[in-house]
N, C-alpha and C positions, 0 to 999 in steps of 0.2 A: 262723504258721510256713509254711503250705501254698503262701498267699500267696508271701511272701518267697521259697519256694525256685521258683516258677514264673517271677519275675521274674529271679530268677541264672542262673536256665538260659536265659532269653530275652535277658539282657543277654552271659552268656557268646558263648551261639548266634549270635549276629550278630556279636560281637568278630571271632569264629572265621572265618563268614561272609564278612565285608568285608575282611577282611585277606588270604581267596583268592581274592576278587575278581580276575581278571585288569584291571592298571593301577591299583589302588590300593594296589599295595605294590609293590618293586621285582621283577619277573621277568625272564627269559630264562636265559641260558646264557654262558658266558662263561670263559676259560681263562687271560687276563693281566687285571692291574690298573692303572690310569691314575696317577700321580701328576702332580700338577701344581703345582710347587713353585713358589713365591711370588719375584715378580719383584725382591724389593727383597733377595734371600738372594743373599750374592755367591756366584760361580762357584765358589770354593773351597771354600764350605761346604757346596755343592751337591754336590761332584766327592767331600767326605767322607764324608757321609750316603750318596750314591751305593754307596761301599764299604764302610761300615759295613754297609748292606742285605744285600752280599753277603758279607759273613764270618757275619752273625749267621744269614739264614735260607738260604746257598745257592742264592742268584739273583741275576745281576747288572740294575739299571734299564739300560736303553738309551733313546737320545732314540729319537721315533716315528718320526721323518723328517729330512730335511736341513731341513725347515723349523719341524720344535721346539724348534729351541736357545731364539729369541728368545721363548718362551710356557714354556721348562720343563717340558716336559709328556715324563713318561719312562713309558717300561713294563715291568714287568716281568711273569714267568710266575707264576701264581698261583691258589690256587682259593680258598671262603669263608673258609676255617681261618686264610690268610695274608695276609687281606682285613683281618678282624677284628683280630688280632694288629698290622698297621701302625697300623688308623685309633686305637687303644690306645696305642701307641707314643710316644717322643716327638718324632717323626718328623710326628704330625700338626702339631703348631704352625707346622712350617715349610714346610707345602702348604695351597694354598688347597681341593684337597678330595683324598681320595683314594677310588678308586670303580670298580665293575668294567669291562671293557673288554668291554660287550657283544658277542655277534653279533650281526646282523641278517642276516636272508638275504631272498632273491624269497620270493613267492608260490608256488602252485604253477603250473609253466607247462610247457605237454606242449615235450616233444625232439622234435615232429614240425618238418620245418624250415620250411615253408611255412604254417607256422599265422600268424606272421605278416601274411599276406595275408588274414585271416581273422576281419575289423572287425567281421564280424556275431556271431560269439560273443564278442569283449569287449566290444559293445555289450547284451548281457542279462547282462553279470556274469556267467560260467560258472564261470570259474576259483573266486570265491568258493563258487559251491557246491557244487564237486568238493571243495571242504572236507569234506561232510560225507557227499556221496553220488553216485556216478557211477551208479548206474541199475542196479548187481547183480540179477537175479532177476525182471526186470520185459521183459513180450515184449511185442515194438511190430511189430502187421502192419499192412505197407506197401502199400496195395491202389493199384495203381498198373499200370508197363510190364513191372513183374515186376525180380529182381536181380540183377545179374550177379557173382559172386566176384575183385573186381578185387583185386591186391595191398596196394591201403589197405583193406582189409576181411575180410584173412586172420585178424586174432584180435578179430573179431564174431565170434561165435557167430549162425550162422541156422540157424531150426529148419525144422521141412518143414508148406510152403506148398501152391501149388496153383493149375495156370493155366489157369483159365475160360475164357481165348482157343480154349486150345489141347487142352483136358481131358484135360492131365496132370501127374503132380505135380512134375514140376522149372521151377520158373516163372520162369524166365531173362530175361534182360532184351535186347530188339531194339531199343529204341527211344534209351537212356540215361538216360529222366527219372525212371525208379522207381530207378536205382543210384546216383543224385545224390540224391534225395532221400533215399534209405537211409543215404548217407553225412554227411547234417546232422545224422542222428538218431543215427548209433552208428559214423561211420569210425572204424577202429583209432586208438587216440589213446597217445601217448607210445611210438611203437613206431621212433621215428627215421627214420618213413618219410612222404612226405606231407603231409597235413591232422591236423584231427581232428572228433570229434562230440560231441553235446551228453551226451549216456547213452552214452559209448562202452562201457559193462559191462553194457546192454541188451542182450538177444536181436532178432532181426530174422525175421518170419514174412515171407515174399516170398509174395503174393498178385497174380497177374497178370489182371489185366481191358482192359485196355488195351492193343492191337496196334501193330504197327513204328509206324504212321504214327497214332499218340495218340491212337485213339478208340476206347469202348468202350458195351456194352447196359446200360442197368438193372439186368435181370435178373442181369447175370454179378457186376456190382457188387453188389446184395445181396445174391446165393449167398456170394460174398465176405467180405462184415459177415456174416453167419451162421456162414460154418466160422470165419473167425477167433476168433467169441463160444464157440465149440464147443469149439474147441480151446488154449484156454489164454491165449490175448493179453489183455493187459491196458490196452492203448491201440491205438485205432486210426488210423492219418493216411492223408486220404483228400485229396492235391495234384489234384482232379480237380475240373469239376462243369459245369454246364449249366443252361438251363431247362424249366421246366415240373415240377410236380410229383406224385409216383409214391406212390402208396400201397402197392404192393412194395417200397419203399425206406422210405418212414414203416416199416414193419412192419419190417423188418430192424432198421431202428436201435432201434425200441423194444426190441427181440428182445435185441442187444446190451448195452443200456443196461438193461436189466433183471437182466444174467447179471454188471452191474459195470464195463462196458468204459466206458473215458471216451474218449470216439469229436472227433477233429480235423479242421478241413478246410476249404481254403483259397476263402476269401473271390468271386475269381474277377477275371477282367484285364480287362476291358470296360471300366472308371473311370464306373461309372454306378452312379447310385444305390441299389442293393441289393447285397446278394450274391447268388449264385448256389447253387443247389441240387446237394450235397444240407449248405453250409454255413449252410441257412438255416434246415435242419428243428429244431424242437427235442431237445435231447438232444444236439445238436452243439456245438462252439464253432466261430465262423467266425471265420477270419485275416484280416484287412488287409495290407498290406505296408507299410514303412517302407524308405527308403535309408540308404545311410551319414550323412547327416546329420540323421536320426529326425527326416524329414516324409515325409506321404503319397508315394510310390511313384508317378509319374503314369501308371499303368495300373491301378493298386488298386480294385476296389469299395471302396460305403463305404456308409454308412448301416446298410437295414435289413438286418440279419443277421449284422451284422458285433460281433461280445463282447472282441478284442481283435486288437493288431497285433505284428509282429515283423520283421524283418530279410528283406526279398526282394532287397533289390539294384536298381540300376537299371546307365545307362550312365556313371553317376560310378562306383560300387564293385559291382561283380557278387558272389555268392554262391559262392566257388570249392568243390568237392571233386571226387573221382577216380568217374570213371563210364567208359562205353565210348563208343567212335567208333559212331554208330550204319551207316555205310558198312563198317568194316572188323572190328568186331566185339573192337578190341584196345583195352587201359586207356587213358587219359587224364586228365588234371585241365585242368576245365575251369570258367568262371563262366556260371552261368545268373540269371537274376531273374525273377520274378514271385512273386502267393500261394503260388506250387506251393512256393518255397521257404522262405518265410515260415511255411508250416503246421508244418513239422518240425520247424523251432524249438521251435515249442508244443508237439508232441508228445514231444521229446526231453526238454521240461522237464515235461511230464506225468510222463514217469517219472522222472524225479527225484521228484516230489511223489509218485507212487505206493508208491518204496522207501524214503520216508521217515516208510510206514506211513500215507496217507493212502488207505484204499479206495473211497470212494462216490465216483460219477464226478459228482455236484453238488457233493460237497467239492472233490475239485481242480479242478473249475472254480471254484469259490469261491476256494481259493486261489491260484490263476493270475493271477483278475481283482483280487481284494481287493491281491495287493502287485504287480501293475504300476505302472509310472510314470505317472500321469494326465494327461493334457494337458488345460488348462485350458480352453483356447476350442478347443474342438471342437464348432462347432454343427451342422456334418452328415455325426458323428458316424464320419471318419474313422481313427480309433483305437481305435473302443470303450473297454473301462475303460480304455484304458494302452497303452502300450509295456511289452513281457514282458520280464520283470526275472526274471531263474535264482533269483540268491540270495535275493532276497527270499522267490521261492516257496518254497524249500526253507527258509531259516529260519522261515516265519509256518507251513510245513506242521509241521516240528520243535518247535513253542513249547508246552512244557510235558512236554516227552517226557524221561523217563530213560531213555537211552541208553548201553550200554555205552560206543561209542567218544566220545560225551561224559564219562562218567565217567575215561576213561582220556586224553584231552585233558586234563580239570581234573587227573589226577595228575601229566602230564605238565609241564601250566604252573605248575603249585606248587611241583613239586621234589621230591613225593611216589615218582615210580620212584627217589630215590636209594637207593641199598643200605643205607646210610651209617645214613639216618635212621629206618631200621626196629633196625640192630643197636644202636645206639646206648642203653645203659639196660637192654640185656638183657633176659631173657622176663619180667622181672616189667613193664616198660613197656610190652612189645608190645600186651597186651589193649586199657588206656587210649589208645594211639594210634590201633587201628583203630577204636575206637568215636571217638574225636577226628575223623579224616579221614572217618569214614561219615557221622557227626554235622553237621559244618562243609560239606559237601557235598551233604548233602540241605536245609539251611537257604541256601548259598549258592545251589542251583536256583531255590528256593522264591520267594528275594527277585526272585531274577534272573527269574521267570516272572511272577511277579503284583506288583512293587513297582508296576510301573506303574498300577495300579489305585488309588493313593495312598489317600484318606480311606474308601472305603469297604471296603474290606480290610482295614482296621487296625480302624477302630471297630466292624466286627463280631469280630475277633478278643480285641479290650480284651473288650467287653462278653461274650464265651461264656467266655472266661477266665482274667479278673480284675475286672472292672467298673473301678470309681475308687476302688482299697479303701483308697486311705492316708484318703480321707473317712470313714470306720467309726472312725480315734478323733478324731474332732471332737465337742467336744460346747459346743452352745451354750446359753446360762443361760437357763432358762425354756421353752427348744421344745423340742418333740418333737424324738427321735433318729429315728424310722423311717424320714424320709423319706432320713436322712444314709448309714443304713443299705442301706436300696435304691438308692442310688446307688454304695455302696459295693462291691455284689455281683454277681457272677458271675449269669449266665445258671443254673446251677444252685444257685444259694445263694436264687433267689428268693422261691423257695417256704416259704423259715421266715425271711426278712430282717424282716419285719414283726414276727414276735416274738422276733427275736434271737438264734435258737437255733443251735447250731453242727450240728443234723443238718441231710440233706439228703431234700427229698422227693422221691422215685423221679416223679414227675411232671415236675419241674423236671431232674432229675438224670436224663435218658436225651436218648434221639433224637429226640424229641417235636416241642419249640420250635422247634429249626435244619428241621426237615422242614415245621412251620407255614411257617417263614419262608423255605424256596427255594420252597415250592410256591406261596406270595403273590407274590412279587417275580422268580422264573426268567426273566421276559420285560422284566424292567427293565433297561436298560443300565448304571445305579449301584447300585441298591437290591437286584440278585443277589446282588453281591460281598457287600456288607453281611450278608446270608442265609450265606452260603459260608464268610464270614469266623468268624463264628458257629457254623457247625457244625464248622470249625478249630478255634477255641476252646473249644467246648465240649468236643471231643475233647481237646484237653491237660488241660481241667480236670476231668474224669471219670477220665482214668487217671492223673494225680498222687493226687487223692482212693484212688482204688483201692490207692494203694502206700501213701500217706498217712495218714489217716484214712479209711477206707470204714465210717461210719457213717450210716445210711438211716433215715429212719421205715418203720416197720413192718419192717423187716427184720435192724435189729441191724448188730451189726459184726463177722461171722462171715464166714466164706465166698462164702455164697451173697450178701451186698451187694458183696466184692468181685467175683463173678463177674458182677454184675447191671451194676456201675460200668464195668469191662472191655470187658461186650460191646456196654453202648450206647454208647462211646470208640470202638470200631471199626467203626459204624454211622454215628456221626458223622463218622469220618473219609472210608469210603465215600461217604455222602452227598455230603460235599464236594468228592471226586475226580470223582463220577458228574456231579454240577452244572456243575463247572469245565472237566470233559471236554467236555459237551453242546454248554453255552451259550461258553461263554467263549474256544475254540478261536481263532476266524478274528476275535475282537472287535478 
């Protein structure tokens, strides 16, 4: 019986599952219905049916255009109720389908008007990943010419900086190359005015180290990485660098990189084989640059030091946003190229990966390089991992994450915000439908996060949570059962399969085995999941047991075996979030 009811729930659960799949069943939105009646139905029976439509349900079909008479293809206004009711009708026999007249609409795409001119963010996919996160709550110090408050940067939020040129804390911009870069990483974006930025819902800390004419000390630069790490930044972008190496500046960035800062910084414009410092120290990423048609940049460093590339611009497509005239100290939008502009990029998609809950600054570099676009023949290693890809970081940083505004997306694409389908059935159905849509929804995550792991996810799940039990009634003449038996049993049924018995022994029947087996296989690429999948299973098959039958050797079937069944189900199941957290993240 235990069996049987683990499998209904599991064949329910995935019913459930795939069928709110976004794209395997019909979704969107939609307010008229299509008919498209059958070409060989004369005109007159068309023109009947026509008004039949509208005496019976109070809508009259109209053709779509001047050019649907000859395809028959009519519309009318309509929602699921009047959907249903036609394709029932006997109105279907005389259309080839009838079916809703979806919307489709864009993407999202800011109302700044000049974004347009702005190849280098639809060349990282940005737009996709303002899907899920523009940068809220995450501060990016600019250690740079310092920023200037130009009018595309009225709703950035900057916090207070500090100008080491100048040692005081309004750190303004003389130069224009710290307000252009400020504006790749977070110009006001969707404000009808403009450009935009990559995190435009990032904070911006203006750190000035660098005077009118673009150069600045070591020393001021890593006071710089020091307050920023002090005071709350959470990404650093550093479009600056030079040679020779400083061990006042090693000491800053570990300084930083210690307190969580995931510290950015561009490659360097020589087009010789390294980068330049301080995009070479460790603990840094160094930028490449790339032109509008994502090849090396021919000023770009490359080689050593260089972990990936992004959008600098050349004199085919420059890098436009709003900075200042540095002669008359008034706004402009202007195109500049080099790494200086190519770091921001990365920086601005740092924070996206930051606010999408990714803190260790070796995770989001991890995430950055792991879903760039890779370039194949790079043998001197002008791209590092890739070409920086937005969306991809942010979805590989998202993967496995329950997220409200994912949850409330999937209500969204299912049809679950209707009013309609909560009153429907009245409070005796409410309960069964919230456990339905919590239900279907943490099973559709499930699939949607780890299906890709195919064989060995599944077969540690079979085996923690049912083994191959329809084998348990085989019986063949003359052999031993046992072996039919342990092939038939669950991860905790092992321990009495040899002799049959229906109780469970608390050795088999806890957190034991699935903790043998992540703490064997945690460093395997297939053989985790198998471990993972396993302590999954063993977790449903501990707490069906629990409600089921909680009958234990030595412990009875009282209380205290259901509470012993319980709490190693929720051991197991920890286990296998803490394992799939770890390892399995960036896989």
């Amino acid at each position: 019986m235990k069996k049987f009811l683990l499998l209904c729930l599991f064949v329910i659960g995935l019913s459930f599952a795939l069928l709110n799949f976004k794209g395997l069943a019909n979704q969107g939105e939609f307010g008229s219905i299509v008919l498209d009646f059958r070409e060989d139905i004369p005109a007159t029976e068309i023109s009947a049916e026509v008004n039949a439509i509208a005496q019976k349900y109070g809508v009259t079909p109209r053709l779509n255009s001047e050019f649907s008479d000859v395809d028959n293809i009519y519309i009318l206004e309509g929602d699921k109720q009047l959907l249903r009711q036609l394709k029932r009708s006997e109105l279907a026999k005389d259309t080839e389908y009838i079916e809703p007249n979806y919307i489709y609409s864009t993407f999202f795409v800011p109302n700044d008007p000049n974004y347009s001119q702005q190849w280098n963010l639809r060349s990282i996919n940005v737009e996709a990943a303002w899907d899920e996160t523009r940068g809220s709550g995450i501060t990016v110090a600019v250690i740079d010419t310092g920023i200037s408050p130009v009018p595309d940067l009225k709703d950035t939020k900057l916090v207070e900086g500090y100008d080491f040129v100048n040692d005081k804390v309004d750190a303004f911009d003389d130069n224009g190359h710290g307000t252009h870069v400020a504006g790749t990483i977070a110009q006001s974006t969707n404000n009808s005015y403009g450009v935009a930025g990559v995190a435009y819902e990032a904070s911006l800390m203006p750190l000035k180290v660098l005077s009118a004419g673009g150069g600045g000390t070591i020393s001021d630069i890593a006071e710089a990485i020091k307050f920023a790490a002090d005071n709350g930044a959470d990404v650093i972008n550093m479009s600056l660098g030079g040679g020779g190496e400083s061990k006042l500046m090693q000491e800053a960035i570990d300084y930083a990189y210690n307190k969580g800062v995931a510290i950015i910084a561009a490659a360097g414009n020589a087009n010789q084989n390294s980068a330049s410092y301080p995009a070479r120290y460790p603990h840094v990423l160094g930028v490449a640059a790339v032109d509008s048609a994502g090849v090396k940049a021919p000023y770009s460093n490359y080689g050593a030091g260089v972990d990936i590339s992004a959008p600098g611009g050349s004199e085919a497509g420059k890098i436009v946003q709003e900075t200042i005239n540095p002669k008359t100290k008034t706004a402009m939008f202007s195109g500049f190229q080099g790494t200086s502009m190519a770091a921001p990029h990365v920086a601005g998609v740092a924070a996206l990966v930051k606010a999408s809950g990714i803190d260790n600054p070796d995770e989001i570099f991890s995430v950055l390089q792991q879903s760039s676009r890779p370039v194949e023949d790079d043998p001197l290693n002008h791209f590092g991992a890739g070409q920086l890809d937005a969306a991809g970081a942010v979805k590989l940083a998202t993967k496995g994450q329950i997220t409200f505004r994912d949850f409330f997306r999937w209500l969204r694409d299912n049809g679950y915000l209707n009013l309609r389908f909560w009153i429907d059935g009245g409070a005796v159905a409410l309960l069964p439908k919230v456990l339905m849509v919590l239900g279907s929804y943490l099973l559709a995550w499930f699939l949607r996060t780890y299906l890709s792991f195919g064989w060995s996810l599944t077969t540690g799940l079979v085996a923690g949570s049912s083994g191959l039990f329809f084998l348990r009634g085989f019986y063949i003449f003359d052999l031993p059962q046992w072996p039919l038996r342990v092939m038939g049993s669950s991860i905790p049924e092992l321990g009495t399969a040899i002799q049959g018995s229906g109780l469970l022994n608390p050795i088999f029947a806890s957190v034991l085995i699935p903790f043998i087996l992540v703490a064997l296989f945690l460093g395997h690429p297939q053989w985790k999941w198998v471990a993972i999948g396993s302590a999954l299973g063993v977790a449903s098959c501990l707490a069906v047991s629990a409600v089921m039958s909680p009958s234990l050797l030595w412990l009875g079937s009282g209380i205290g075996a259901r509470l012993f069944l319980m709490a190693n189900a929720l051991l197991c199941f920890g286990l296998a979030y803490f394992a799939s957290k770890e390892e399995g993240r960036f896989a």
